[in-house]
C-alpha positions, 0 to 999 in steps of 0.5 A: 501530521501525515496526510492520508496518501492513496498513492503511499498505500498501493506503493508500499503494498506493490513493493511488499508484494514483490519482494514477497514474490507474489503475483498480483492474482496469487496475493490477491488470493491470499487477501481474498479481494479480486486482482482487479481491486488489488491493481486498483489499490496498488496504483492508487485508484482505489482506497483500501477500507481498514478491514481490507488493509488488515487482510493485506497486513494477514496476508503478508503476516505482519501485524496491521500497524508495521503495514501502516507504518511503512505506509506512513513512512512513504507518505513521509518520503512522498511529501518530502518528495513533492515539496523539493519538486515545488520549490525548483 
């Protein structure tokens, strides 16, 4: 079971967001949330509710599951990640 992750979230939407090459105040635009919450979502101090990551996954027109999926992906790898960081 993938444990919800705060953190996978605003690493994979900061990642999409740059590869799309989108300042955080035009995408934020495109979302129709302010920079300030798009920040606070990409550093994982803030959790997205599922209508605002359905208006990221609009915004970088991909269908909502592909979004959660990469998210799920890097949940994975963080988990994968912290338990190698525990075990030294």
């Amino acid at each position: 079971m993938i444990e919800f992750n705060k953190r996978s979230v605003g690493v994979v939407v900061r990642r999409l967001r740059k590869k799309k090459k989108l300042s955080q105040e035009v995408f934020s635009g495109l979302v129709g949330i302010a920079r300030s919450h798009l920040a606070m979502i990409e550093t994982g101090t803030k959790q997205p509710n599922f209508e605002t990551i359905w208006r990221i996954a609009n915004a970088f027109e991909i269908p909502p599951h592909e979004l959660v999926k990469h998210i799920e992906q890097e949940a994975e790898r963080d988990k994968v990640t912290c338990k190698k960081e525990l075990s030294k």
